[in-house]
C-alpha positions as CSV (number, residue, x, y, z in Angstrom):
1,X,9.7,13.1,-22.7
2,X,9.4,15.1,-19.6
3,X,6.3,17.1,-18.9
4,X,6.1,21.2,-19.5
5,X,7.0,22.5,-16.3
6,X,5.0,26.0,-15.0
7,X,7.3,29.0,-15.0
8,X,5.9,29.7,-11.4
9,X,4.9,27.7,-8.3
10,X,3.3,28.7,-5.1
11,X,5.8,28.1,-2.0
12,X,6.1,29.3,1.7
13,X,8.7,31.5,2.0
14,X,10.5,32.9,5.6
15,X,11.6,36.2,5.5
16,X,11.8,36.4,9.2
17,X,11.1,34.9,12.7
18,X,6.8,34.7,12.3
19,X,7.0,36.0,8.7
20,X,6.7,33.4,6.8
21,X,4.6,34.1,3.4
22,X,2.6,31.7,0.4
23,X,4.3,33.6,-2.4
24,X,4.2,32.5,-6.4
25,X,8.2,31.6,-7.1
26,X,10.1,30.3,-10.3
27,X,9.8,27.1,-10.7
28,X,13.8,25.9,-10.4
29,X,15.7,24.6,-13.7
30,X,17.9,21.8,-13.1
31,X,21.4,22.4,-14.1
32,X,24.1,20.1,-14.5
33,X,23.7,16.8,-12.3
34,X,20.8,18.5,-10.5
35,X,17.2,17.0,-10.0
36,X,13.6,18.7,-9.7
37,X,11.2,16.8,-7.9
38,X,7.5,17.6,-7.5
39,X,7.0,17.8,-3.4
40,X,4.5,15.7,-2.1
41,X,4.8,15.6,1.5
42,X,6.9,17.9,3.8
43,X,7.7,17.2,7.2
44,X,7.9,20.2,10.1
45,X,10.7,19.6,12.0
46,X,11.9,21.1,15.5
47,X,14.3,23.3,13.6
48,X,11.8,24.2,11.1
49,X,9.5,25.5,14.5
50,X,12.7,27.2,16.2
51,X,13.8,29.2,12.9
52,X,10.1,30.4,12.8
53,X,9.7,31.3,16.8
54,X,12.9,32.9,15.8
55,X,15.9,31.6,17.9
56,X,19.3,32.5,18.2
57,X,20.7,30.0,16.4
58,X,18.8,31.0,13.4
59,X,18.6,34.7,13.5
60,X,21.8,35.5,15.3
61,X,22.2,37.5,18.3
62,X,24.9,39.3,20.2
63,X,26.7,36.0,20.3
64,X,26.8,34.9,16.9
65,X,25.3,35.3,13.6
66,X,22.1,33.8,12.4
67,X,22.1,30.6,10.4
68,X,18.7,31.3,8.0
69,X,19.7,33.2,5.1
70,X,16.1,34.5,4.5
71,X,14.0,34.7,2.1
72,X,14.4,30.8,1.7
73,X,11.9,28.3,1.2
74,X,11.3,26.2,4.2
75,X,11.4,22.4,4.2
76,X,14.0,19.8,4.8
77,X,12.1,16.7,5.4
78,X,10.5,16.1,2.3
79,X,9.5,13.5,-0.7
80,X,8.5,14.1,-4.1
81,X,9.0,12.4,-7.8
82,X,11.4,13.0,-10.1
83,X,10.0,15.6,-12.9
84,X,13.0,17.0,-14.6
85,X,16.8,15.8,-14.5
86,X,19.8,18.0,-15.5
87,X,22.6,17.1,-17.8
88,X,24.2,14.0,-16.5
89,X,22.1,13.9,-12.8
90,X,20.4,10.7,-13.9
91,X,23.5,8.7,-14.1
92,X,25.3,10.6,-11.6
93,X,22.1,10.1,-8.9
94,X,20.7,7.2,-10.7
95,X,17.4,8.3,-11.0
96,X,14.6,8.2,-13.5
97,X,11.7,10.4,-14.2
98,X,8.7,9.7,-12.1
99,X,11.0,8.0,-9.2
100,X,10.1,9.1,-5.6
101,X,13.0,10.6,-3.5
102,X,14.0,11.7,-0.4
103,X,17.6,13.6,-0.2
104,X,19.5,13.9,3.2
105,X,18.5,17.3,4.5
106,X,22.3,18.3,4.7
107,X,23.8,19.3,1.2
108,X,27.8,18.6,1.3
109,X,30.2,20.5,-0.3
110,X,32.3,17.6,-1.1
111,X,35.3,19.9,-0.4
112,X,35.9,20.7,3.4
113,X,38.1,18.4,5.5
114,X,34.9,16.9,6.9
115,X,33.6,15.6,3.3
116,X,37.0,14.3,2.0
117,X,37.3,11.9,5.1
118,X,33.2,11.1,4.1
119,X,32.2,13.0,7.2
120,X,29.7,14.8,5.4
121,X,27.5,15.0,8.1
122,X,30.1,17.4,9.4
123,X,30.4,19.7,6.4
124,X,31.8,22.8,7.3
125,X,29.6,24.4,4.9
126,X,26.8,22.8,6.1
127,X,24.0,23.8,3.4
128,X,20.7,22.2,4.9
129,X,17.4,22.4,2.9
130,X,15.2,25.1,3.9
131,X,17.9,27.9,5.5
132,X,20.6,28.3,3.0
133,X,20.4,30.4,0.3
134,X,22.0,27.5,-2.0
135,X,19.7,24.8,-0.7
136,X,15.9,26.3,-0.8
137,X,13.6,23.7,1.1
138,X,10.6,21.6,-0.5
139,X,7.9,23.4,1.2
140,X,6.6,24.2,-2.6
141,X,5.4,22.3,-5.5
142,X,8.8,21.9,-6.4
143,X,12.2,21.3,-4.8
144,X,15.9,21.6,-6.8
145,X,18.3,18.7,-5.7
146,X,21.7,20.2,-5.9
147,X,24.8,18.3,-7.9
148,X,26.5,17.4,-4.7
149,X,22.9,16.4,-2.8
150,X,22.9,12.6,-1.6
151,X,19.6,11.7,-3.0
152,X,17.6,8.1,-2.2
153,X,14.9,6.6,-4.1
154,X,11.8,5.6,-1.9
155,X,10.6,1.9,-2.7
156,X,6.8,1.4,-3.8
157,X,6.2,-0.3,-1.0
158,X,6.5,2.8,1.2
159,X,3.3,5.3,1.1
160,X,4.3,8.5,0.0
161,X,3.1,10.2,3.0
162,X,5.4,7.9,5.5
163,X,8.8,8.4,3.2
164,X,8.7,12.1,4.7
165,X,9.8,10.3,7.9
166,X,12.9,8.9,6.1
167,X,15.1,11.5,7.3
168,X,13.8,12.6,11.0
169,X,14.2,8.3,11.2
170,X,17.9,8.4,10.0
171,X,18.9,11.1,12.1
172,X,17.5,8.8,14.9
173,X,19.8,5.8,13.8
174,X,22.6,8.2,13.6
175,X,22.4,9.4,17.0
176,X,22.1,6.0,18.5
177,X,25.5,4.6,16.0
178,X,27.0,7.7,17.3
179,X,26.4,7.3,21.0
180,X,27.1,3.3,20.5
181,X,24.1,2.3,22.2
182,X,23.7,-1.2,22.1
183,X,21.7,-3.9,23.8
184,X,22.0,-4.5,27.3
């Protein structure tokens, strides 16, 4: 039997560039195929610095509009266990209570010409953790996996506080497969 959750959880929240704020929040509810981990560690990523110093690409400018659909909860480079599993998410994710899981920080729609040719990476939608509205970021004592999140769990061999590095290393080994770089 799962533990009683809280009904509120302290987590950072960005309301704009330098204002970010340690606010009480509901705790999430997982609905159908969705997963609630409790964080452990949470990484700070470039993006994560940018969005706060408040560039461009975040906030918008005359040029285009801003990315960070604030207030959001901050965080895409994250692990945490498994404390609560929607309706069908632990078949559908194959997870268990108490695993420890890492999700790819970009949440695909599953829908967009990008995701149907498994380009998700590519999603025109392009929810990532932490800015989007739909994908609030595990900088919190608790994160919501969405339904169509690609979620991993972390073997316990690796130390919780090095599985945060999952995703900044797989966006590494992405780079170098898509630049080809090979030996010699």
């Amino acid at each position: 039997m799962p533990p009683t959750l809280p009904k509120s959880m302290r987590a950072i929240l960005c309301h704009a560039p330098e204002d970010y704020r340690l606010e009480d929040h509901p705790v999430p509810t997982p609905a159908q195929n969705e997963v609630l981990l409790r964080t452990h560690t949470v990484g700070i990523c470039a993006s994560d610095l940018k969005c706060y110093l408040g560039a461009p690409l975040f906030w918008g400018d005359a040029h285009r509009p801003g990315y960070c659909q604030a207030p959001v909860i901050p965080g895409h480079e994250f692990v945490g266990a498994v404390v609560a599993l929607g309706e069908g998410a632990a078949e559908r994710h194959n997870l268990a209570l108490g695993d420890q899981v890492v999700s790819e920080q970009i949440v695909p729609c599953q829908q967009c010409r990008y995701c149907r040719r498994g380009q998700y990476w590519m999603c025109q939608v392009h929810d990532i953790y932490g800015f989007r509205q739909a994908t609030f970021g595990a900088m919190a004592e608790y994160v919501l996996l969405p339904a169509n999140a690609l979620n991993y769990k972390v073997p316990a061999t690796i130390p919780t506080a090095h599985a945060a590095y999952i995703e900044p290393l797989a966006c590494g080994i992405h780079a170098v497969q898509r630049g080809q770089i090979e030996l010699d």
